[in-house]
N, C-alpha and C positions, 0 to 999 in steps of 0.2 A: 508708946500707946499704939494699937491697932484702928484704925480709923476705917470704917465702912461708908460705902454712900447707898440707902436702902431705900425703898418705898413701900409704906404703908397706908391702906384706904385711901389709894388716890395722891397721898402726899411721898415727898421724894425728903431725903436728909440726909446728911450725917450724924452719924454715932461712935462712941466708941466702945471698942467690944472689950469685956470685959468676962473673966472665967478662966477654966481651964481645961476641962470638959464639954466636948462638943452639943452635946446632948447639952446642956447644960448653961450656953453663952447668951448674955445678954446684952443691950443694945444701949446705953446712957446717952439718950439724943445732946444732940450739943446747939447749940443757940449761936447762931452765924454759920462762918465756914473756916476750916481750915487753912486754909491763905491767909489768914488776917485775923484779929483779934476775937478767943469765942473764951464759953465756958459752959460747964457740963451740965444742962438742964436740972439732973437726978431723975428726972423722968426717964423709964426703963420699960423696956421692952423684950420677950423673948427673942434672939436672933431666929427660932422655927418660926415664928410670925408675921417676916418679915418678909421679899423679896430682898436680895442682894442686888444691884447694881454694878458694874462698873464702879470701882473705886474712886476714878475721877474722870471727867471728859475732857481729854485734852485738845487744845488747840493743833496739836501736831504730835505726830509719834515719830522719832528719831530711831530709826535702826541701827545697828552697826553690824555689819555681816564680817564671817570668816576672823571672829577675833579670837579665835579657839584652834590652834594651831593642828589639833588632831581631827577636828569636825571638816578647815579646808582641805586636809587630805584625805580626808575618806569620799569625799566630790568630786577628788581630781582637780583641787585649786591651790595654786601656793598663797601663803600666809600674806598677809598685804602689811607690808613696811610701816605706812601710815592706816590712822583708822578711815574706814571705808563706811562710808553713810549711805543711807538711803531713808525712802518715808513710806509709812503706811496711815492713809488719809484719818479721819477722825470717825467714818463711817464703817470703819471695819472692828470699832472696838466692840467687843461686846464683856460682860461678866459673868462670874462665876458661878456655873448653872443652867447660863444658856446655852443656844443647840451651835453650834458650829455647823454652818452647809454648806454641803459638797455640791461647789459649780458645776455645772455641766458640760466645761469648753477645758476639763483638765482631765487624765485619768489616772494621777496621781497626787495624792493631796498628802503632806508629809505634815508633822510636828516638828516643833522646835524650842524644846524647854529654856526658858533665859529667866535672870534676875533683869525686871524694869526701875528703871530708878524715876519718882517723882520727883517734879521740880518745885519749889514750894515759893521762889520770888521772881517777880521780873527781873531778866539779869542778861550782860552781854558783856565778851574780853574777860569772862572769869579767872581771874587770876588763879594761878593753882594754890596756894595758898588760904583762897577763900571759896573753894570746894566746896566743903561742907556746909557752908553761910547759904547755898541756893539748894538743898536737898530737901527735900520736905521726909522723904523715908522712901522705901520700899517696895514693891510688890511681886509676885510671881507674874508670869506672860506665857503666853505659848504664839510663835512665828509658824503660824500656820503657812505653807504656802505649796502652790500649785508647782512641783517641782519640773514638771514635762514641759511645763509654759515658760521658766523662767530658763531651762538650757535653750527653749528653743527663740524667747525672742528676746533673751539678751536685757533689756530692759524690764525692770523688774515694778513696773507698774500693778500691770494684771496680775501676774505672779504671787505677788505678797499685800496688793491692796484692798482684793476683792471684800464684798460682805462678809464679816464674821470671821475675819482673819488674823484678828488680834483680843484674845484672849486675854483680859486683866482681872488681878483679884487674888484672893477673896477680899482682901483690904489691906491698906499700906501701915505697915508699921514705921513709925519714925523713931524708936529707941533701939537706933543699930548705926554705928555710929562707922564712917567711911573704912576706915581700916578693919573691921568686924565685916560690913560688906564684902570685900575684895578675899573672902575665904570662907565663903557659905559652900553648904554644898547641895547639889540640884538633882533631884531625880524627876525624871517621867516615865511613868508606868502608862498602859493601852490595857485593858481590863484586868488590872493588877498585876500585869506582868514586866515587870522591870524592863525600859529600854535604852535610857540613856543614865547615869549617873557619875558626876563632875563634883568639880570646884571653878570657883568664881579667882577662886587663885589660880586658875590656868588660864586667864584671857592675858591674848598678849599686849593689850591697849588696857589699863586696870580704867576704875570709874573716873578719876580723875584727870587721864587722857582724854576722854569722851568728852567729858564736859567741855575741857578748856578746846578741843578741837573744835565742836559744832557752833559755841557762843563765841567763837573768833568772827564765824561766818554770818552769825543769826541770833535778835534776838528768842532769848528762852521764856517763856510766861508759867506762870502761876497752873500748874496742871496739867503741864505739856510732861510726856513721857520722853525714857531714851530705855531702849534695849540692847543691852548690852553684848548679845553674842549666845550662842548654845555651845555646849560641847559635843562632844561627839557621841553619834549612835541613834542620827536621826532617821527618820524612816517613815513609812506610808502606814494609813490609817483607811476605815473600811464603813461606809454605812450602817451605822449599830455602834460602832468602838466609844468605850467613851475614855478619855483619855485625861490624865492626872498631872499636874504639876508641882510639884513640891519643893519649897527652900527653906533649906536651915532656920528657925526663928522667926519666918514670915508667917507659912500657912500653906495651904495645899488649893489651887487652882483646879476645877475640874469640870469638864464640858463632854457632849454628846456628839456625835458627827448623825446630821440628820441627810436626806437629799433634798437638796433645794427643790421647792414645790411651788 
């Protein structure tokens, strides 16, 4: 199932999208939330009628940098042994649609296409085995980040947490089931022109790593994100660009780079 979180006349929801033809999707509001027990109103909606949202607002976005062994050497970094976390706040998320703005303390602002995994239970010490039991599904992301700020101060706060620096969307699929995950494959295009294109089978830490690493340290909640890495062929983007994310069987991510006003 594709799960959106949308706003109409004032009201905010979820739905699930249903179609197969863009032109053509619509919206089967659902009665509760996704964390917990729902079912599908039948009440239906065109998805062009709708605002899109953020798929989900998480408590916390869990990074994981440099887990694409060809993305750390084309930066000049070696591949890190263990996986390598980091966070980007809950104010940086935005959805599929909106404008991504260009800081003014950067002057270079890169993309970074990745598979985000939602987390669908409260959960901590996940055992690898019980992986899949905390995944709710899916989403595409883009790791926007100020590339000039984060060689220069090292700590990747400003870097990757600023406003509008995390891209989710267009909505989480949850019938993709862990090992179908770990070999999607990711492209990001900048005005239709091809810049990165991967597989989710080249991270050196797969999802299962990620998980059991970060809920060793912390609990997970209900809608907290983890991103899992880009591949390589990231690169700078320009006032005007607007820039696509796309995964195997998810859906296509797509935002504006505006100037921060």
């Amino acid at each position: 199932m594709r799960i959106a979180r949308f706003s109409i006349d004032g009201n905010v929801a979820f739905g699930a999208v249903e179609g197969d033809k863009q032109d053509e999707l619509v919206l089967d509001i659902i009665k509760g939330i996704p964390f917990a027990e729902y079912e599908l109103s039948g009440t239906k909606v065109p998805l062009s009628k709708v605002r899109l949202l953020p798929p989900v607002l998480p408590n916390k976005v869990v990074a994981f940098g440099r887990n694409y062994a060809e993305h750390a050497k084309e930066l000049g970094n070696e591949a890190p042994e263990a996986p390598f976390a980091f966070f980007k706040p809950s104010t940086s998320v935005i959805g599929s649609g909106d404008e991504i703005q260009y800081p003014p303390f950067t002057q270079q602002l890169d993309y970074e296409g990745e598979l985000a995994v939602v987390i669908g239970r409260m959960c901590r010490e996940v055992p690898r085995e019980r992986v899949q039991d905390v995944v709710l599904g899916y989403t595409c992301a883009n790791d926007i980040t100020a590339r000039d700020v984060q060689k220069r101060e090292k700590q990747w706060a400003r870097a990757k947490g600023f406003d509008t620096s995390c891209p989710l969307g267009p909505w989480v699929e949850t019938d993709i089931d862990l090992a179908a995950a770990n070999d999607l494959t990711i492209q990001t295009t900048v005005n239709g022109e091809q810049r990165q294109l991967g597989s989710t089978s080249q991270m050196i830490h797969p999802i299962a790593d990620l998980i059991v690493n970060i809920s060793e340290a912390m609990t997970l909640l209900p809608g907290d994100v983890i991103l899992t890495g880009t591949p390589a062929g990231v690169g700078p983007l320009s006032v005007g660009d607007e820039v696509a994310v796309t995964i195997e069987g998810i859906g296509t991510l797509t935002n504006k780079v505006v100037k921060r006003g």
